[in-house]
DRENTORKOL-3810 file (N, C-alpha, C; in nm, 4 decimals):
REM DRENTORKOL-3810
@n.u->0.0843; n.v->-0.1181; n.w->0.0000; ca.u->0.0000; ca.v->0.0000; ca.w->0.0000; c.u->0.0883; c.v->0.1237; c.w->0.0000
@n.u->0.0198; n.v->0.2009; n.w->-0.0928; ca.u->0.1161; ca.v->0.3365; ca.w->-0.0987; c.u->0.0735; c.v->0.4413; c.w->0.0324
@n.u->0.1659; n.v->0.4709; n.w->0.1324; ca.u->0.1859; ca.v->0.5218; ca.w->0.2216; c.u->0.2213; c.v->0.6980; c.w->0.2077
@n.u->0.2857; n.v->0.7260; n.w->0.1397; ca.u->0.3495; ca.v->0.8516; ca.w->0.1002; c.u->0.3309; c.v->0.9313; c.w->0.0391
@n.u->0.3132; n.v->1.0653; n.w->0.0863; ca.u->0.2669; ca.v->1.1762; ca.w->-0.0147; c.u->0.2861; c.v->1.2063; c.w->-0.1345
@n.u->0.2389; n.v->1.2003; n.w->-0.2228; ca.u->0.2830; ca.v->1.2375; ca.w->-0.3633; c.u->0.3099; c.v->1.3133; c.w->-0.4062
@n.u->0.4550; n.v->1.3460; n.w->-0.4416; ca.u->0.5392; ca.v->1.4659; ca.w->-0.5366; c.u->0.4861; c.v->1.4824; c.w->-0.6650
@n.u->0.4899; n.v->1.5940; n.w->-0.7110; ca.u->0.4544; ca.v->1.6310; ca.w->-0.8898; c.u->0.6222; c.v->1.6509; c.w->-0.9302
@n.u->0.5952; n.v->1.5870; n.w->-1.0343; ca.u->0.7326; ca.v->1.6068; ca.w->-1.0868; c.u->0.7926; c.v->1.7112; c.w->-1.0987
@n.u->0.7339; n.v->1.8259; n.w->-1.0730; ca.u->0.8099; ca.v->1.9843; ca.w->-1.0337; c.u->0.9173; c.v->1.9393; c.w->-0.8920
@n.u->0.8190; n.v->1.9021; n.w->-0.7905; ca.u->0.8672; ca.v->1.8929; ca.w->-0.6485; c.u->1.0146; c.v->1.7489; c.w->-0.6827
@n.u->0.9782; n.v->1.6578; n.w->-0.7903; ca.u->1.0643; ca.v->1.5308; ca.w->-0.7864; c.u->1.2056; c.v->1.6289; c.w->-0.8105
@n.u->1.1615; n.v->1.6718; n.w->-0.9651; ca.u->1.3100; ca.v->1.7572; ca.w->-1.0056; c.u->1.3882; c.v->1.8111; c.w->-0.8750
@n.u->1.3002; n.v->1.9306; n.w->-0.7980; ca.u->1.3547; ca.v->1.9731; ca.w->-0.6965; c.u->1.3912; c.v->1.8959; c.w->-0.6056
@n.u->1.3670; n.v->1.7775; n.w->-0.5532; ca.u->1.4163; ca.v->1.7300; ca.w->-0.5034; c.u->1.5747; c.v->1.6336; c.w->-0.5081
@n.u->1.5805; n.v->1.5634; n.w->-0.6862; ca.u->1.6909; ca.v->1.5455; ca.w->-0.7308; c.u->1.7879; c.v->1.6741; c.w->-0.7400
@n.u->1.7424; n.v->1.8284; n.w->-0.7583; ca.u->1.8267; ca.v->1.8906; ca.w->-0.7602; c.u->1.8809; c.v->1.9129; c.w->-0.6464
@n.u->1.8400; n.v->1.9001; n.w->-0.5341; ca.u->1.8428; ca.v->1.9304; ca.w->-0.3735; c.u->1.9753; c.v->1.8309; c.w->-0.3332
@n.u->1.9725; n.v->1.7178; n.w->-0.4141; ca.u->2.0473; ca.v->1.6053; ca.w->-0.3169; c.u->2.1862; c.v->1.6041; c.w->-0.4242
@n.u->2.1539; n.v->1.6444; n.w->-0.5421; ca.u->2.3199; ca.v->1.6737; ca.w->-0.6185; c.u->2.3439; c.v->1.8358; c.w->-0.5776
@n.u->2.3048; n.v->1.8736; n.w->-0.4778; ca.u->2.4078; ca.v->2.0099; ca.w->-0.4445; c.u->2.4438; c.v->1.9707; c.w->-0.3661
@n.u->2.4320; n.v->1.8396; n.w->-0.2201; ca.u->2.5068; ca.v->1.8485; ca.w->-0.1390; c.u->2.5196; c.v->1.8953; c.w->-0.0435
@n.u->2.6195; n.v->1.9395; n.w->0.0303; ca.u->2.5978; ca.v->2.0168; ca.w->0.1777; c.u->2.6091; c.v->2.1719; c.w->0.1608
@n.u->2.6186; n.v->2.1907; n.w->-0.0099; ca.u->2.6078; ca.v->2.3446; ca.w->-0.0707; c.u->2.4851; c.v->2.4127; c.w->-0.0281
@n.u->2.3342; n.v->2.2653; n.w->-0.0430; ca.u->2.2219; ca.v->2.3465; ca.w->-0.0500; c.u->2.1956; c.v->2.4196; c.w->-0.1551
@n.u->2.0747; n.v->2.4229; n.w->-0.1491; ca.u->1.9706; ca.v->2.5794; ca.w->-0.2854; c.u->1.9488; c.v->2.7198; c.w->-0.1874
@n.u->1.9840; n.v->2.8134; n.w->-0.2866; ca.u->1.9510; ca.v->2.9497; ca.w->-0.2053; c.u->1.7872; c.v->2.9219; c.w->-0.2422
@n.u->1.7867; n.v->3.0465; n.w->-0.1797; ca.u->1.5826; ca.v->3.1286; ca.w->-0.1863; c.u->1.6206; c.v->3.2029; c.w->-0.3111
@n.u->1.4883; n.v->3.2341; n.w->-0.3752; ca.u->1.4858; ca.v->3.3024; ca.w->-0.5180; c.u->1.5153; c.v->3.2263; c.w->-0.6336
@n.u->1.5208; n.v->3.1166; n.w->-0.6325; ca.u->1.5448; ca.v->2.9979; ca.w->-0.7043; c.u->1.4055; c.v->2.9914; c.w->-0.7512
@n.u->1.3521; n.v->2.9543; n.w->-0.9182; ca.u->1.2129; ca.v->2.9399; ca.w->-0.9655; c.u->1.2076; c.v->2.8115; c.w->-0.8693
@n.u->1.2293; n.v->2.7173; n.w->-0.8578; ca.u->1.2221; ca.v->2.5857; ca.w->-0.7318; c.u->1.1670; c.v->2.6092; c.w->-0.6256
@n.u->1.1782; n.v->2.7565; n.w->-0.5765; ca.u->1.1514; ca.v->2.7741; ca.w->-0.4297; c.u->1.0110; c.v->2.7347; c.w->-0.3942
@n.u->0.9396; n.v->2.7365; n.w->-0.4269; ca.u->0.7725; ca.v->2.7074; ca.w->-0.4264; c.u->0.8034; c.v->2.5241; c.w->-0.3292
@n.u->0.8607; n.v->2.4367; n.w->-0.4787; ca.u->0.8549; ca.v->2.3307; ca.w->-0.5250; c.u->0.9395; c.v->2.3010; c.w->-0.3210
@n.u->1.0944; n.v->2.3631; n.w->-0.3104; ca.u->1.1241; ca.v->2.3149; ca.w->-0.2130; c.u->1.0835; c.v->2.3742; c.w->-0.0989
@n.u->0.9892; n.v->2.4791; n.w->-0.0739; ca.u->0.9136; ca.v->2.4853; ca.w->0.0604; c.u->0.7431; c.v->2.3800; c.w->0.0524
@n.u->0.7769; n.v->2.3178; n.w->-0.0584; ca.u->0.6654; ca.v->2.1712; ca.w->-0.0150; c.u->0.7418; c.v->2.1121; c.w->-0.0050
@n.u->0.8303; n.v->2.0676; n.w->-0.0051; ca.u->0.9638; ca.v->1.9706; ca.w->0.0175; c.u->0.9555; c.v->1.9763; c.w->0.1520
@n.u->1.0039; n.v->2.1329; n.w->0.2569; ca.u->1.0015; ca.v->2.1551; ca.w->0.3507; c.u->0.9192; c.v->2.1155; c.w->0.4170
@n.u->0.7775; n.v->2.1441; n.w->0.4117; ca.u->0.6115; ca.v->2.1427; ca.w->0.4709; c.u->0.6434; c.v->1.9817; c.w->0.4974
@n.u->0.7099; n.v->1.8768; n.w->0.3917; ca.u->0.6811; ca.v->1.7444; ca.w->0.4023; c.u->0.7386; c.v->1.6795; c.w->0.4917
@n.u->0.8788; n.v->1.7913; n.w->0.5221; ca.u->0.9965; ca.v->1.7102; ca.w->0.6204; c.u->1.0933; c.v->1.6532; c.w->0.5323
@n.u->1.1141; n.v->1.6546; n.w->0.3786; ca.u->1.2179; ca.v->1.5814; ca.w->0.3171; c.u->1.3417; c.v->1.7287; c.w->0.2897
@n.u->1.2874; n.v->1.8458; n.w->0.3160; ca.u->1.4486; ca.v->1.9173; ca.w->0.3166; c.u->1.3876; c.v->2.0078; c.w->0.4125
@n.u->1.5222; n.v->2.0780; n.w->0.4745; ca.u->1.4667; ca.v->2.1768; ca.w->0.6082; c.u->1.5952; c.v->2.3477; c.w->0.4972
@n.u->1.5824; n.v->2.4461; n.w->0.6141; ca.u->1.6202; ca.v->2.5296; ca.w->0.6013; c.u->1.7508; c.v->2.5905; c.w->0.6721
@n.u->1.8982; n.v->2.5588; n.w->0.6446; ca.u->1.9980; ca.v->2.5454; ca.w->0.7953; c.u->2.0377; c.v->2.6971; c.w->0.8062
@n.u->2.0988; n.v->2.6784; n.w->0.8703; ca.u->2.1706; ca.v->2.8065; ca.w->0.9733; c.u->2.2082; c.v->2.9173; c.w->0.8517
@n.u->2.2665; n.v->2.8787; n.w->0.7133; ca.u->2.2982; ca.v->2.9646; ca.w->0.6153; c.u->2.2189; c.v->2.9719; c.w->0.5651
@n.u->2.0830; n.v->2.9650; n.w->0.5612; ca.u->1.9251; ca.v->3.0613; ca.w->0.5252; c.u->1.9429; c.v->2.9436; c.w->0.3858
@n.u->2.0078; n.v->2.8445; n.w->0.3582; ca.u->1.9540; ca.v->2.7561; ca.w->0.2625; c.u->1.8632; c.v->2.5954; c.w->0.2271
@n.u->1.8098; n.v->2.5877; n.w->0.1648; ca.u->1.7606; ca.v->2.4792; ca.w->0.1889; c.u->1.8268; c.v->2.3075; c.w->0.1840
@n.u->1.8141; n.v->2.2339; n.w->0.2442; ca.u->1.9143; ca.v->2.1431; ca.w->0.2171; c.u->1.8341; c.v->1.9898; c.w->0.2565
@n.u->1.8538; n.v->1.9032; n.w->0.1874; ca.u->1.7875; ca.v->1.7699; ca.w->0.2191; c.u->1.8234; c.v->1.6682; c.w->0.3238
@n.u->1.7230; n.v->1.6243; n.w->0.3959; ca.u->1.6811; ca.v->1.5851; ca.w->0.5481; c.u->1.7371; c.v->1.3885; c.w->0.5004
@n.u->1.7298; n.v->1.3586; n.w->0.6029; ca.u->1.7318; ca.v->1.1904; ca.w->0.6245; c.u->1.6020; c.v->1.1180; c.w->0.4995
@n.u->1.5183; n.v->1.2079; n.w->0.5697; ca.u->1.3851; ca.v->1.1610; ca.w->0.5329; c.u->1.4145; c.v->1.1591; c.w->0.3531
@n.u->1.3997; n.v->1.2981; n.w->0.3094; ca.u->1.4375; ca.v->1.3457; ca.w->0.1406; c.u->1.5669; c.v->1.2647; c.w->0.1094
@n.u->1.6319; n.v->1.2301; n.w->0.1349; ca.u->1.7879; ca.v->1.1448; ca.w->0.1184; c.u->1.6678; c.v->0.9912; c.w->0.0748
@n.u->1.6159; n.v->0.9725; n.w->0.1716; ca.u->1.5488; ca.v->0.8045; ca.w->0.1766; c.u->1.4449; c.v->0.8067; c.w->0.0712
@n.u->1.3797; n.v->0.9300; n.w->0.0475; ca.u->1.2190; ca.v->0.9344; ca.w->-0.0693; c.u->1.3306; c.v->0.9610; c.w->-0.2325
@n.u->1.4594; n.v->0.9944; n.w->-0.1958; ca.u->1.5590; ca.v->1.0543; ca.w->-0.3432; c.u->1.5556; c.v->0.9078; c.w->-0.4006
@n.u->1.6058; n.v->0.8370; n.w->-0.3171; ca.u->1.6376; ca.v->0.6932; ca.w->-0.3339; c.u->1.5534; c.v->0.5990; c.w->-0.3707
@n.u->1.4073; n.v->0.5849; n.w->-0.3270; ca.u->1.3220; ca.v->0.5447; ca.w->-0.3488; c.u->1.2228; c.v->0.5686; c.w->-0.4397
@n.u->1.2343; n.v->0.6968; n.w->-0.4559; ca.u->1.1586; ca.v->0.7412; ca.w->-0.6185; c.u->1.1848; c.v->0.7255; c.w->-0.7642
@n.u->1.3172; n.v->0.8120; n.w->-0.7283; ca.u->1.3851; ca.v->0.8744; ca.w->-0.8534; c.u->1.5031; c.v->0.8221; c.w->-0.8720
@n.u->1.5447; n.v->0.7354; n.w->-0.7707; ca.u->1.6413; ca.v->0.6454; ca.w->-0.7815; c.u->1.6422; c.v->0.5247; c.w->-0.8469
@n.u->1.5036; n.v->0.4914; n.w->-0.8313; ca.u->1.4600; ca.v->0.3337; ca.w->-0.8465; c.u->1.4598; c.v->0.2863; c.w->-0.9380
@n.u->1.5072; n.v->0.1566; n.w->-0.9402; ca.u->1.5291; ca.v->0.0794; ca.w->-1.0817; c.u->1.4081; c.v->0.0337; c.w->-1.1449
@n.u->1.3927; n.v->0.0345; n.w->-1.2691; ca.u->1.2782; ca.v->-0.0150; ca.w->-1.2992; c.u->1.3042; c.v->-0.1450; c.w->-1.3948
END
């Protein structure tokens, strides 16, 4: 049973883009920003100490499982 909120492929992109920046993070003002404050709302990326957004345990585990996945 599918358990998990469903991303639109706006939010997927943003989220693959989230996890190839790394511990760089996305600034704010990014057309994305929408896409990664639902990211945020979900718990898969938070906002750190350098005002950027950056991907959580949780977003690391849904990167892997989505958009990772073999088909």
């Amino acid at each position: 049973m599918w358990n998990e909120p469903y991303l639109e492929t706006c939010c997927r992109s943003a989220l693959h883009r989230l996890h190839l920046s790394g511990g760089h993070g996305r600034p704010h003002g990014l057309k994305d920003e929408p896409c990664l404050e639902r990211l945020t709302r979900k718990g898969l990326s938070c906002v750190g100490e350098d005002a950027r957004f950056h991907i959580t345990p949780d977003g690391e585990a849904r990167h892997r499982s989505e958009i990772l996945k073999k088909t």
